[in-house]
N, C-alpha and C positions, 0 to 999 in steps of 0.2 A: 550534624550535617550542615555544610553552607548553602546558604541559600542565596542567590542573589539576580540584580535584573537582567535577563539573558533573552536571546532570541526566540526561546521559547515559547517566554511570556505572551508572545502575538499570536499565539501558533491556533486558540480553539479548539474546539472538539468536535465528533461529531452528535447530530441533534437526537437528544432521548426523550420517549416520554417520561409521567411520572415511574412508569414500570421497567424504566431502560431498555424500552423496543424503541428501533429504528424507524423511518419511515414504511421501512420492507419490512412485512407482516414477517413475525418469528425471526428476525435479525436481531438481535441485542446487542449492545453494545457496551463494557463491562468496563471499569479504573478509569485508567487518562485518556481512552481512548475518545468518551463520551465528554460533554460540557459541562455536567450535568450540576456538579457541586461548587466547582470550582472557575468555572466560563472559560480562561484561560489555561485547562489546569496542566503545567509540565513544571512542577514547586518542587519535585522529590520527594518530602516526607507527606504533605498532603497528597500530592498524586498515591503514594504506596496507601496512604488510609483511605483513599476512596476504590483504591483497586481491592484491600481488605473487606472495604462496608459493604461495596459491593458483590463479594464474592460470600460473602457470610450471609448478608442482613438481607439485600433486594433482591439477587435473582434466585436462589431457592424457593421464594413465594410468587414471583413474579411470572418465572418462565412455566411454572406450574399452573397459575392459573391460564396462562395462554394453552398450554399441551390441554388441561382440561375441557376445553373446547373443541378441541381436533380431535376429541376421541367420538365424537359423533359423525365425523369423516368417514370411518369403517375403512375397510379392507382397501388398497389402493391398486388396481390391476395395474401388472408389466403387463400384460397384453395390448403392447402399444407398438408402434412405428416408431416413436420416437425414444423410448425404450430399448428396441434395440439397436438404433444406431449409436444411442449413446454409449452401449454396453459394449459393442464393437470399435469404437471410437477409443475407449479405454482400454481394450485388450490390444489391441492397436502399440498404443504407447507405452504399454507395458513391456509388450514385445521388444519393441525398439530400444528401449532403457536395458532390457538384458542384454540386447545380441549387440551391444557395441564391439568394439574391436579391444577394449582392454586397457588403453595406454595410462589411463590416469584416473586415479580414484575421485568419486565425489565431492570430496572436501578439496581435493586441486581446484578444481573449477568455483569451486564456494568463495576460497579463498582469496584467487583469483578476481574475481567479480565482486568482493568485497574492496579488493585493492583500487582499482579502478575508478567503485563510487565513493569511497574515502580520498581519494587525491581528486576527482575531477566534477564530482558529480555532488561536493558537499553540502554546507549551508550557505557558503561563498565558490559562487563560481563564475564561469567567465562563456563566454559565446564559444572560443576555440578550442578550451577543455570540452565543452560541452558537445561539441562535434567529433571531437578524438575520441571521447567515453563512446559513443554510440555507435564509431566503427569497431572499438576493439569488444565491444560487446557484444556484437554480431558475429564479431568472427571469432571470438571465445565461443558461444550458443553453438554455431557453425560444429568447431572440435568436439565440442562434448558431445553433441550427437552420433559424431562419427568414434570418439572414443574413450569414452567411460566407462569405467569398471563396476559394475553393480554385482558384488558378489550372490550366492545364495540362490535361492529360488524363489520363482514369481510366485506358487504355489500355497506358501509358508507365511509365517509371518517372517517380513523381512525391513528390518528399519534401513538399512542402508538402501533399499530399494524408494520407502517411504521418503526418506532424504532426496533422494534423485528427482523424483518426481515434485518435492519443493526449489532447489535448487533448478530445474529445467522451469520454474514458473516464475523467478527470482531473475533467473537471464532472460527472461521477456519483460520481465516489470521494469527491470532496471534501465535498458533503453529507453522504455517507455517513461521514466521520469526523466533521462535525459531529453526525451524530445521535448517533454510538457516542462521543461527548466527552458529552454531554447526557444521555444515560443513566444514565452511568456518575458518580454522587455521592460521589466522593471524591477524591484527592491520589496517585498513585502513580507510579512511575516518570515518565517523560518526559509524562508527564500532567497536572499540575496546576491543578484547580478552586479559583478563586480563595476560592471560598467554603466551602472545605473546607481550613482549615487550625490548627495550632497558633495558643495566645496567642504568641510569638517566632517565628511565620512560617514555621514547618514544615510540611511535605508531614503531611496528617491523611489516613490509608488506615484504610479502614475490611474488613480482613480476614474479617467475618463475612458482608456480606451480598455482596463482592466478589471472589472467592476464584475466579474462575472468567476463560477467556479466552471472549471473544466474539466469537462465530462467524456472520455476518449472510448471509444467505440472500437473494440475489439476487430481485426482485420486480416486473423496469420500470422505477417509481419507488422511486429510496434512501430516500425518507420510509417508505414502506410495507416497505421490507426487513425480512426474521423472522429476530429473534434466537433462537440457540441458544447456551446454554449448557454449556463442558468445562470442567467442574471441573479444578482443580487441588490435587494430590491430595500431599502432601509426607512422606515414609515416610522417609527418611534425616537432614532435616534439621528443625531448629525451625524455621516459619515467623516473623520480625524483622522490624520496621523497620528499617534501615540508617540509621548515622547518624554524620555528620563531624565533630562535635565533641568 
């Protein structure tokens, strides 16, 4: 396997403890997804060996010890309000995923929405793709709704149904990193705004007005999502551009 210095390499991970939980009690977080071994870690072969050691060595003892503590939680009542409108919320959507009109199977629309944030929406992108990806995004979300073919029964075990219901969450996510590309006016990590860069074609990050992770607040529609911003706040280390030359 080649290894070598790629955009990757800036990209981070998210923060684990020593047991690879999250900040969010019972969240874990498992391979490359975490920092945990590697800081940086998107290498290939080290990434697969930490998605391994992880999957073998830490979380069968780790996530155990956390469940061993929940079990003094006891019985958890649905008899809640918020209970059933979640329940309803979901029977809801479920509904809607079967009763489309038919035209086009699950993987159209995958594929589709795949296509879109591979040409416009990649690790090099630009202001004007990034505004074209977000219309036809919506108005792809738009069609599926009105006509996806979810075969089977809601009833059953049905993966093609299961599919849907990712793919319908995939066409909201995927605006929604078009908009947080589009906001966000500079060159950074696995980011790169074509119009933000060095004269010899380097990543131009602009650390004063961007110094912050963005946090987007759920709203219906991903166009209308509310940004919040968490500083990032660096007390041990100089904040650098990183650089291979």
């Amino acid at each position: 396997m080649k290894i070598f210095p790629a955009v990757h390499y800036t990209m981070g991970g998210l923060w684990v403890d020593y047991n690879l939980q999250t900040t969010v009690p019972g969240c874990f977080a498992a391979g490359e997804a975490n920092f945990s071994d590697h800081g940086a870690n998107r290498l290939g072969a080290s990434a697969l060996m930490q998605g391994l050691a992880d999957g073998y060595f830490v979380l069968p003892y780790t996530i155990g010890d956390y469940l061993a503590d929940e079990i003094r939680t006891g019985p958890i009542s649905t008899e809640t309000a918020e209970f059933d409108q979640a329940e309803k919320d979901t029977r809801a959507r479920i509904e809607k995923l079967m009763n489309g009109a038919g035209t086009h199977s699950v993987d159209y629309y995958h594929k589709k929405l795949g296509l879109i944030m591979w040409n416009k929406c990649g690790m090099s992108r630009n202001e004007t793709d990034l505004k074209s990806a977000m219309d036809e995004i919506a108005e792809l979300r738009a069609d599926f709704w009105k006509n996806v073919r979810v075969p089977g029964s809601a009833d059953t075990k049905n993966q093609e149904l299961e599919k849907a219901g990712r793919v319908a969450d995939f066409l909201e996510l995927g605006e929604l990193f078009a908009k947080d590309a589009l906001d966000r006016n500079e060159s950074c990590g696995g980011h790169f705004r074509e119009e933000y860069q060095t004269a010899d074609g380097e990543a131009l990050r602009d650390d004063v007005n961007y110094a912050y992770v963005s946090a987007w607040e759920y709203n219906e529609n991903p166009r209308d999502a509310k940004l919040h911003k968490e500083d990032l706040v660096f007390e041990n280390v100089e904040l650098k551009t990183r650089s291979y030359k």
